[in-house]
C-alpha positions in Angstrom: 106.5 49.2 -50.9 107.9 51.4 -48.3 111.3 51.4 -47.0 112.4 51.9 -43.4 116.0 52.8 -42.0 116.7 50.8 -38.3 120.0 51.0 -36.2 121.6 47.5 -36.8 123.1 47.4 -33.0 119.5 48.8 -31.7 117.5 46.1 -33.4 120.2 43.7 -32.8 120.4 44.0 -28.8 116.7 43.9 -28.5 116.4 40.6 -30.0 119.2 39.3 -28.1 122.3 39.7 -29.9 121.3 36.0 -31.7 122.0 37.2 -35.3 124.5 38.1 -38.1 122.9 39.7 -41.2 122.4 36.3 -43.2 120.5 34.9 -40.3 118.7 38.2 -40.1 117.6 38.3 -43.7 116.4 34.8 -42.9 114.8 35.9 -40.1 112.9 39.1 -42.2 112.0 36.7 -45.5 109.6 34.1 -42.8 108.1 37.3 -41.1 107.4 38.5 -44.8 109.4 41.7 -45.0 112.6 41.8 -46.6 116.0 43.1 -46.1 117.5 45.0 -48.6 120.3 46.6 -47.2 123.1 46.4 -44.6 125.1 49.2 -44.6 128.0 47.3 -43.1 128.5 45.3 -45.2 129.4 47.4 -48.1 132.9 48.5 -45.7 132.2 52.3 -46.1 131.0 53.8 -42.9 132.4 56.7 -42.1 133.8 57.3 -38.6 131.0 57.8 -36.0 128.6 56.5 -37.9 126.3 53.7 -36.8 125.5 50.6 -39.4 121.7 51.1 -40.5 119.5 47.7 -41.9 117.5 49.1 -45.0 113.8 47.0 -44.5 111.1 46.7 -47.3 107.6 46.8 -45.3 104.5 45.7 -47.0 102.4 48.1 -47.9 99.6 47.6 -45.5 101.4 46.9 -42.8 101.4 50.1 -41.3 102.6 49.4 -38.0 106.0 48.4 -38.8 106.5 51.5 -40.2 109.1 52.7 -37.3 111.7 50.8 -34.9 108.9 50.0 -32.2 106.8 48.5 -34.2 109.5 46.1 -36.0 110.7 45.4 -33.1 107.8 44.4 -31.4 106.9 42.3 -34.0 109.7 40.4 -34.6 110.5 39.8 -30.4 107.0 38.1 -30.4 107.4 36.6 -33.5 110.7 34.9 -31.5 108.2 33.9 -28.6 110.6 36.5 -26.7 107.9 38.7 -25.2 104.1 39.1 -25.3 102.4 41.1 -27.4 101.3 44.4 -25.4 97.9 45.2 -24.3 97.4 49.0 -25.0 94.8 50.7 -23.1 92.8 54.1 -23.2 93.6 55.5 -19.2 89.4 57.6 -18.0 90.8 60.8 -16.8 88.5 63.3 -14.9 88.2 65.8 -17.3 90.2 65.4 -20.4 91.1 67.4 -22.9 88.7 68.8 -25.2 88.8 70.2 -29.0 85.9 71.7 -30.1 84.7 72.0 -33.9 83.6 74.8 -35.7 81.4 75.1 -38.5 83.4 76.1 -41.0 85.8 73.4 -40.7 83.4 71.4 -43.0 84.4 73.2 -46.2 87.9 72.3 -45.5 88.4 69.1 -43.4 85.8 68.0 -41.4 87.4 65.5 -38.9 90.1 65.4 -36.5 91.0 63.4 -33.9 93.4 63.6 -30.5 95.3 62.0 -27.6 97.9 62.6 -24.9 100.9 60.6 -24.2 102.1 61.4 -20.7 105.4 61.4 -19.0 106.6 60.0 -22.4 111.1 59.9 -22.0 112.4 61.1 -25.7 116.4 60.5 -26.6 117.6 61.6 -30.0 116.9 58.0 -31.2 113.4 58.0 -30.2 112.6 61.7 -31.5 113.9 61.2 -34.7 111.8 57.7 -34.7 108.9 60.0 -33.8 109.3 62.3 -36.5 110.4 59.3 -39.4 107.0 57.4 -38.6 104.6 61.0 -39.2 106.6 61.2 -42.8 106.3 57.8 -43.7 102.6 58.1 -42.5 101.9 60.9 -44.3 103.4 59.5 -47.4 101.7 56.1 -47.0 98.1 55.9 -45.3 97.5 60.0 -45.4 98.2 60.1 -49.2 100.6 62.5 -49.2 98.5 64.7 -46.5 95.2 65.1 -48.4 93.6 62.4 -46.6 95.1 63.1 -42.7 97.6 65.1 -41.2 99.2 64.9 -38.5 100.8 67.4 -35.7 102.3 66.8 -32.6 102.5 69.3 -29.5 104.6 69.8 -26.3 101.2 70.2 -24.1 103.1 71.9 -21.3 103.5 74.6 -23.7 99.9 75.0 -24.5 96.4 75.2 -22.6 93.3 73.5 -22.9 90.4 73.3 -24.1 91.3 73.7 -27.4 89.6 74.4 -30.7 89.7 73.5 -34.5 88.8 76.1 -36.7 88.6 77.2 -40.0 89.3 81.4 -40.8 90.8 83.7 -43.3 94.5 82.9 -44.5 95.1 87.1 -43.4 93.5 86.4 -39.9 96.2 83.2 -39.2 99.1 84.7 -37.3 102.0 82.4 -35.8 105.8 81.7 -36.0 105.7 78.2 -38.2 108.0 75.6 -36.6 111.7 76.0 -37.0 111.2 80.1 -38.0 111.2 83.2 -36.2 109.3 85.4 -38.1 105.7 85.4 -37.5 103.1 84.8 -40.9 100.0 85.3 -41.7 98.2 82.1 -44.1 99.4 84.3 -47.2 103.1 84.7 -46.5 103.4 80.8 -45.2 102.2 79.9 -48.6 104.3 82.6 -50.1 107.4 81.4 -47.6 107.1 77.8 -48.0 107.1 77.7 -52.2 110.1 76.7 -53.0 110.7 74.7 -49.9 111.0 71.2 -50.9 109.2 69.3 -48.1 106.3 71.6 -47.3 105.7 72.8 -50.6 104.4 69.8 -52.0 101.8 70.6 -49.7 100.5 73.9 -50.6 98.3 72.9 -53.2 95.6 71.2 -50.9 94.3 74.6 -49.4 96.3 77.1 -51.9 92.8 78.1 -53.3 90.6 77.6 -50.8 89.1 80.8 -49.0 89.8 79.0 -45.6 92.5 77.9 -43.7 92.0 74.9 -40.6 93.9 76.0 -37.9 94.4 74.7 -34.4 94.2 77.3 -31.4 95.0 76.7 -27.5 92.4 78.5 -25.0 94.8 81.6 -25.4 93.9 81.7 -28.9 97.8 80.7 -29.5 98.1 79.0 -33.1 99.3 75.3 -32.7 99.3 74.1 -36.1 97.9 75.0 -39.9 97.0 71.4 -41.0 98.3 70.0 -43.1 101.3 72.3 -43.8 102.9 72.7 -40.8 103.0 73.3 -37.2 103.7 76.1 -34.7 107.1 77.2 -33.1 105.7 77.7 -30.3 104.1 74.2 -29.5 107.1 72.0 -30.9 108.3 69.0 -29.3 112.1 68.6 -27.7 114.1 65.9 -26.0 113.0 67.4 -23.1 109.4 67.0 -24.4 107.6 64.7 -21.3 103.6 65.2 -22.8 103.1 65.1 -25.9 99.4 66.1 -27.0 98.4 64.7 -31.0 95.9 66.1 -33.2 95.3 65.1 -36.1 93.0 66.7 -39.2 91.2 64.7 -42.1 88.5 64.5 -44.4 88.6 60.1 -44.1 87.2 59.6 -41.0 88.3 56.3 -41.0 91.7 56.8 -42.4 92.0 59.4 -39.3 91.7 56.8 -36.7 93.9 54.2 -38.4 96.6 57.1 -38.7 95.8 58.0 -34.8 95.7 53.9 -33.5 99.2 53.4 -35.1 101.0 56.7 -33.9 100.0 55.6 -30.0 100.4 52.6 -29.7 104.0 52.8 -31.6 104.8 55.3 -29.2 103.2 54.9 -26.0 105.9 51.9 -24.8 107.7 55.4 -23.8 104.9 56.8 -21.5 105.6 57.1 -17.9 102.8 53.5 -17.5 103.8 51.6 -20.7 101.4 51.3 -23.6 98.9 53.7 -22.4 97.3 56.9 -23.9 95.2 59.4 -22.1 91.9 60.2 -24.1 90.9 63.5 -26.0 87.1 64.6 -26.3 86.1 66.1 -29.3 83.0 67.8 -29.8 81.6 68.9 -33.9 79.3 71.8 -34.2 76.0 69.5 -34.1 76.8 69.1 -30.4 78.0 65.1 -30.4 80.9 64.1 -28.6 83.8 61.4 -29.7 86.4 60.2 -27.2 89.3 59.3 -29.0 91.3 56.9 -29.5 89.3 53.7 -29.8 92.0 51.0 -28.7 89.6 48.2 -28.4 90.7 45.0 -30.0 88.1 43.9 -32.9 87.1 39.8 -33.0 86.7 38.0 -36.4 85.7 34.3 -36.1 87.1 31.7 -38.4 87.3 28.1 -38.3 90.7 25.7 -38.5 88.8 23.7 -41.4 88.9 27.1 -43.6 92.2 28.1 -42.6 93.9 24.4 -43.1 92.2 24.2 -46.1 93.4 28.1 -47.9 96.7 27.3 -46.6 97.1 23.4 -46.9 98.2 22.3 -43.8 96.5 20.0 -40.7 96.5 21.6 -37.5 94.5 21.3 -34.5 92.2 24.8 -33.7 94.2 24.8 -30.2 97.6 24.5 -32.5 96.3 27.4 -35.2 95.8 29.3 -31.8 99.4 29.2 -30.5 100.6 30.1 -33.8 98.4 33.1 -34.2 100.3 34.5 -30.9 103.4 34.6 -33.6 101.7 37.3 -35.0 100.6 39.5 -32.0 97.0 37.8 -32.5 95.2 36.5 -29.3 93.2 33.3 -30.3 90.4 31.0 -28.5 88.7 28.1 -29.3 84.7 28.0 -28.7 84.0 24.6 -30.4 84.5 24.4 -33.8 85.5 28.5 -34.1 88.5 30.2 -33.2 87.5 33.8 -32.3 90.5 36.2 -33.2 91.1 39.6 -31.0 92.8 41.6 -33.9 94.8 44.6 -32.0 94.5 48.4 -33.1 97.5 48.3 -34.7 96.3 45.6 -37.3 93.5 47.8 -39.3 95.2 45.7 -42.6 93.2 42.5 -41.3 90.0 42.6 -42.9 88.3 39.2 -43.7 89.4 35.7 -42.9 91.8 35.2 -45.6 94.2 37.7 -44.0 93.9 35.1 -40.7 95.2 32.6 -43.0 97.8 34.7 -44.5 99.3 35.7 -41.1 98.9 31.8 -39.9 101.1 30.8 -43.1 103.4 33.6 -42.0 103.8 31.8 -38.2 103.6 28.7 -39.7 106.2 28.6 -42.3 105.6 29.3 -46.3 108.8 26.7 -46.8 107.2 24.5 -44.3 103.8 24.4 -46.4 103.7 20.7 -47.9 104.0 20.3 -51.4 101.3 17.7 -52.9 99.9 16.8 -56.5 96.9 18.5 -57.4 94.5 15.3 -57.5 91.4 17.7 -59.2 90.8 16.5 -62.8 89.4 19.2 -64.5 88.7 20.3 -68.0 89.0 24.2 -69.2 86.8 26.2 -71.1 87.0 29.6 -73.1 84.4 32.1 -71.2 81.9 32.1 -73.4 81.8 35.8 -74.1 85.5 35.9 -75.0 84.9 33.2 -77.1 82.3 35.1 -79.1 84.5 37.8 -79.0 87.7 35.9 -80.7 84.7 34.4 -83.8 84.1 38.0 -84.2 87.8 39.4 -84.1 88.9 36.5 -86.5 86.4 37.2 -89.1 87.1 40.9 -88.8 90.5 40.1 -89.1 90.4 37.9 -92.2 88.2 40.9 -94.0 91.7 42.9 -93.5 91.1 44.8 -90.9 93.7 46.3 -88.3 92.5 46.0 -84.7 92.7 48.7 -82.1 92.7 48.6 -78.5 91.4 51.8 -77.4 91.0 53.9 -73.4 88.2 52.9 -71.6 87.9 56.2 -70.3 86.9 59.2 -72.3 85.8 63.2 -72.4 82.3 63.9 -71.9 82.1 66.0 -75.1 84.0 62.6 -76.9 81.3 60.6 -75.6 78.3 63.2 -76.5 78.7 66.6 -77.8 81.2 65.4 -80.7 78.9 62.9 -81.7 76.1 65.3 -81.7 74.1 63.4 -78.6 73.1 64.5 -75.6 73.2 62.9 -71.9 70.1 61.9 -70.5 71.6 61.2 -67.2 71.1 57.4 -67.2 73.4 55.9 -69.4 77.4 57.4 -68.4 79.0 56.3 -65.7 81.1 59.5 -64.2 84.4 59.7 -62.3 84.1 61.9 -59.7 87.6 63.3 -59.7 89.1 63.1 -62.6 92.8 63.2 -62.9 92.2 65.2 -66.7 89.5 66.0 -69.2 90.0 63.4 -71.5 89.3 60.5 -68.7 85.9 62.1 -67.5 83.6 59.1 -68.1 83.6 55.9 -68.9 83.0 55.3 -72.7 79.2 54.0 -73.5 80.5 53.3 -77.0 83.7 52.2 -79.2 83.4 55.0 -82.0 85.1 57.7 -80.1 88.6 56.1 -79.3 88.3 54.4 -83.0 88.0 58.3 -84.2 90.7 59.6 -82.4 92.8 56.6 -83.5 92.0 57.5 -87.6 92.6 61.0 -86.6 96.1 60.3 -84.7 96.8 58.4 -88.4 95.9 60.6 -90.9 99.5 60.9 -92.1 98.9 57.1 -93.2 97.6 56.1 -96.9 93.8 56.0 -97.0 92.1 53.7 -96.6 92.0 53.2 -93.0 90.0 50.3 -92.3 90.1 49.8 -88.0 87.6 47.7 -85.4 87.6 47.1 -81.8 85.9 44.4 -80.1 86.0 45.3 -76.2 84.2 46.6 -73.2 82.0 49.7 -72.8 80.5 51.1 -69.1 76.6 51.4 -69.0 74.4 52.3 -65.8 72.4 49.8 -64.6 70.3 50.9 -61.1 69.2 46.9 -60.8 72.9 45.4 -60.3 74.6 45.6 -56.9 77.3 48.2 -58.3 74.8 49.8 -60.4 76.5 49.7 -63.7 77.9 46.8 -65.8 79.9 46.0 -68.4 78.5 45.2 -72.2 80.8 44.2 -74.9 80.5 45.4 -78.1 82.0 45.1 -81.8 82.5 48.5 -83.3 84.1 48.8 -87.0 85.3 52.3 -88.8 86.1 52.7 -92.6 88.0 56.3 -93.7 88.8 57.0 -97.4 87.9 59.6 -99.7 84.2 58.2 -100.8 82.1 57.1 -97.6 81.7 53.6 -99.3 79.0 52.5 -97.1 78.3 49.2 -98.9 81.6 48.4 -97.6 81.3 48.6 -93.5 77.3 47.1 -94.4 79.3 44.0 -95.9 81.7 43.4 -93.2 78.4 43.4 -91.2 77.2 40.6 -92.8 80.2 38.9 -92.9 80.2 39.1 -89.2 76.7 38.2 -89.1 77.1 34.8 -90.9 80.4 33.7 -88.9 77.3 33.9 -85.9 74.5 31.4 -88.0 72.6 35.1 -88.5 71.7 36.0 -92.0 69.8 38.8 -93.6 66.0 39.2 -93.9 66.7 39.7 -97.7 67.9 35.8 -97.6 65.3 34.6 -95.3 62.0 34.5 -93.7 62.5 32.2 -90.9 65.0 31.4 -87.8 68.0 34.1 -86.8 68.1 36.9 -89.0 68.8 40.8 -88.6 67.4 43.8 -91.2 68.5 47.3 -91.0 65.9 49.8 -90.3 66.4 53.4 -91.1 66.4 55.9 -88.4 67.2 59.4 -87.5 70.3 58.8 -85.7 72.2 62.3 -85.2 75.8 61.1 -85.7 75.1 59.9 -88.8 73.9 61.9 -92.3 69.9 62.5 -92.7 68.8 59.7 -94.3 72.2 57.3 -94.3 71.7 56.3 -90.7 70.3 53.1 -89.8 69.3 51.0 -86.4 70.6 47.0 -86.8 68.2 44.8 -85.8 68.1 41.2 -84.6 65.3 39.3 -85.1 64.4 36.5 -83.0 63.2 33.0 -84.2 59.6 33.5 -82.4 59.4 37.1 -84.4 60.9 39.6 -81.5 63.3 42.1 -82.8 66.3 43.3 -80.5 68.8 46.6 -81.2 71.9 46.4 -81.5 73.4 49.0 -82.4 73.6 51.3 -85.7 75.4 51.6 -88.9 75.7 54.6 -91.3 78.0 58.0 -92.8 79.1 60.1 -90.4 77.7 63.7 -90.2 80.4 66.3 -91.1 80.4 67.9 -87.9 81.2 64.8 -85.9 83.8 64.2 -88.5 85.2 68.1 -87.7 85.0 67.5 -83.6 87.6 65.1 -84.4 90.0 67.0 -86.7 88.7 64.6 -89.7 88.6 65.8 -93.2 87.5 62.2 -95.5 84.0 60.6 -95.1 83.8 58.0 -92.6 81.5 54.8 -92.3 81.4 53.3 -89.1 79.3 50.8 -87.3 78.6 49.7 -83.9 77.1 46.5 -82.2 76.2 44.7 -78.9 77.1 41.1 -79.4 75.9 40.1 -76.3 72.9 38.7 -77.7 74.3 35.9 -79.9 75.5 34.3 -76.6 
């Protein structure tokens, strides 16, 4: 949850001077932020300094992120002012940044607009620059999504362009320096800095740099470290042009909405922005930004009914204006306008959670849940818990293992190979051992023996739980498939003991051998080559259906000594592993 800083007086003489801090707090716990600090109260300021309200914000709420947008929200929340209506002002000939083609290998997107005749004090400016951190930190993800940078435009010319060139052919002054760099000594310069250097690693390695040049070919900023000395923005700062690099598209216009519309209240006309063309190397053109409200349409049955309250539509309507949400009643809908500076509002449900907010969680009535209904286990758990209890009465131990797993721990150690159509693969892994996700138990119950070896033998572990298979005909296009898996390490393989324990397991589900019967539910092992397992000590379990039909599902045997070697293993194992699925 982010935490903002605010000037108590500041916040308090905009709202009207109407609260002490316990009122306040109040005031923040019904909007649904929360007040954690007051640094009067603790008696400690030191002379000259101003007392400062420390504010928790919800995480998507992006827009009260700064002092404008806080205290926006709360005056309308007060019914002291309307919300503002920000506008996009046609100029002539705006200003343009063109795209080149190299940009794609780095980050594709950016983004623009021009606040004019904007009036900056300290308080403001530092407000300005608090907002881009918290930004950056937030919504950008730390600047690999979006970056932002912010110009004095009466310091550059137009058109501009946004390019992407060799870190030795990058030559500007980086803001607050006087040396000029080239892309290798900024990384060089700024690696032990500690605010841009936690930066350097998203283009470190790349043979490109982004860069943003004025029509004198006069670097303005290297996205996403930093910008350029030459372009910075003063008090005395009056137009203020924003560019903004990304490789979310949609991220970049969320980033771009917010930074505006916080900030164009200072503009010369109040809440409006001048527009900035940009044109990508296929020859398309984007005017940015897009400040056109979006309309969701709801109905006050849903809404009473989520929240569990009775008001008219024309009554949800008025409260809705609490939360800087114009409402209208067509018949039996309300059609919401949802501003720019809402991207957090997403389906109905978030309506409702905003109308609870304007109406009053404490003024929600309590009343008895009159539904008489009786609970169930899921039925797959439930299987689940008859398998785990008989496994657990054989003696034994249970392990819960990752769900995630190395390729090679999913195939290459278990001597198979990957077709392609069975793994499900993370695209960016955070490490090699969380590559995939797991298509079977045995490797985590392996790693688990191997992580115990110090322990007397035997170790006798299962796992009943989850594994990740492609599936092209679902929606997602893979599913879940639970499985029972059970692993027995001692110095003999002892195979007639995991095959036991199968049965075992068998009977607690009404299913008994072919060697016992002829007829109804029964399963048979039938020997297979099965490359995990010894030649000749592998075998395929099979369930056979009362009308004759045989199902896999799974296998049983000795593990082959190399398997047992990919996972530092020195005693035989005997391991099996089954989809129990079926039996539902």
């Amino acid at each position: 949850m982010p935490t903002i800083d605010i000037d108590k007086k500041e916040l308090f003489d905009y709202l009207g001077n109407q609260f002490d801090t316990a009122s306040f707090r109040e005031l923040c716990f019904e909007f649904g932020i929360e007040l954690e600090e007051d640094s009067s109260e603790k008696g400690q300021l030191a002379e000259g300094k101003r007392a400062q309200l420390k504010i928790d914000i919800p995480a998507n709420r992006y827009d009260l992120l700064c002092f404008e947008g806080v205290s926006h929200a709360l005056g309308v929340f007060l019914r002291r002012e309307d919300p503002p209506l920000y506008k996009v002002v046609p100029v002539a000939e705006p200003h343009r940044i063109t795209v080149s083609p190299e940009c794609a290998q780095v980050r594709p997107f950016v983004v623009g607009a021009v606040l004019r005749g904007v009036t900056l004090n300290a308080e403001r400016y530092q407000s300005f620059i608090d907002l881009q951190d918290k930004l950056h930190h937030n919504l950008c993800k730390k600047r690999e999504l979006v970056s932002i940078g912010t110009h004095d435009l009466d310091t550059v010319e137009g058109p501009f362009t946004y390019e992407a060139q060799r870190p030795e052919n990058i030559k500007f002054v980086p803001l607050n320096q006087t040396e000029e760099m080239d892309g290798h000594r900024v990384i060089e310069f700024y690696e032990e800095d500690q605010h841009i250097g936690k930066f350097l690693h998203i283009i470190r390695h790349s043979p490109m740099f982004p860069v943003v040049y004025d029509a004198k070919r006069r670097v303005m900023s290297l996205p996403p470290l930093i910008n350029s000395e030459h372009s910075k923005i003063s008090l005395d700062t009056r137009n203020i042009l924003i560019e903004i690099t990304a490789t979310d598209l949609t991220k970049v216009n969320m980033v771009l909405n917010i930074l505006v519309t916080m900030f164009s209240k200072y503009c010369a006309e109040p809440f409006t922005v001048e527009p900035v063309e940009v044109v990508y190397p296929d020859g398309k053109k984007f005017v940015y930004p897009d400040l056109e409200q979006r309309t969701m349409s709801t109905t006050g049955k849903y809404l009473n009914d989520i929240i569990g309250i009775e008001k008219s539509n024309e009554e949800i309507a008025e409260l809705l204006k609490k939360m800087s949400l114009e409402a209208k009643v067509q018949g039996d809908n309300i059609n919401v306008k949802l501003p720019a500076t809402r991207p957090d509002i997403l389906q109905e449900c978030d309506i409702a959670e905003d109308l609870a907010i304007a109406f009053g969680y404490n003024r929600i009535p309590r009343v008895q849940n009159n539904e008489a209904t009786v609970s169930a286990p899921y039925p797959l758990n439930k299987l689940s818990d008859i398998v785990r209890r008989e496994v657990a009465l054989a003696g034994w131990t249970e392990a819960l293992t990752f769900s995630l797993c190395s390729h090679d721990n999913n195939f290459a150690h278990l001597r198979r190979k990957d077709m392609g159509d069975e793994v499900v693969v993370l695209k960016n892994p955070k490490s090699s051992e969380n590559q995939v996700c797991r298509t079977l138990l045995l490797p985590g119950l392996l790693k688990t023996v191997c992580e115990n070896k110090r322990y007397a033998l035997p170790i006798r572990v299962f796992e009943v739980s989850d594994v990740v298979l492609k599936n092209p005909a679902v929606e997602r296009g893979a599913q879940n498939r639970r499985h029972a898996c059970a692993l027995y390490a001692s110095n003999e393989a002892r195979f007639e003991i995991v095959q036991g324990l199968l049965d075992e397991v068998m009977k607690s589900l009404n299913v008994i051998s072919v060697v016992e019967a002829n007829e109804g539910m029964r399963y048979c092992l039938e020997e297979a080559d099965i490359p995990m397992y010894l030649p000749g000590r592998g075998a395929n379990v099979m369930l056979i259906g009362e009308d004759g039909s045989s199902t896999e599902l799974g296998t049983i045997g000795i593990l082959h000594p190399e398997v047992l070697g990919n996972f530092d293993l020195k005693t035989p194992v005997s391991a099996f592993e089954i989809n129990i699925e079926p039996f539902l």
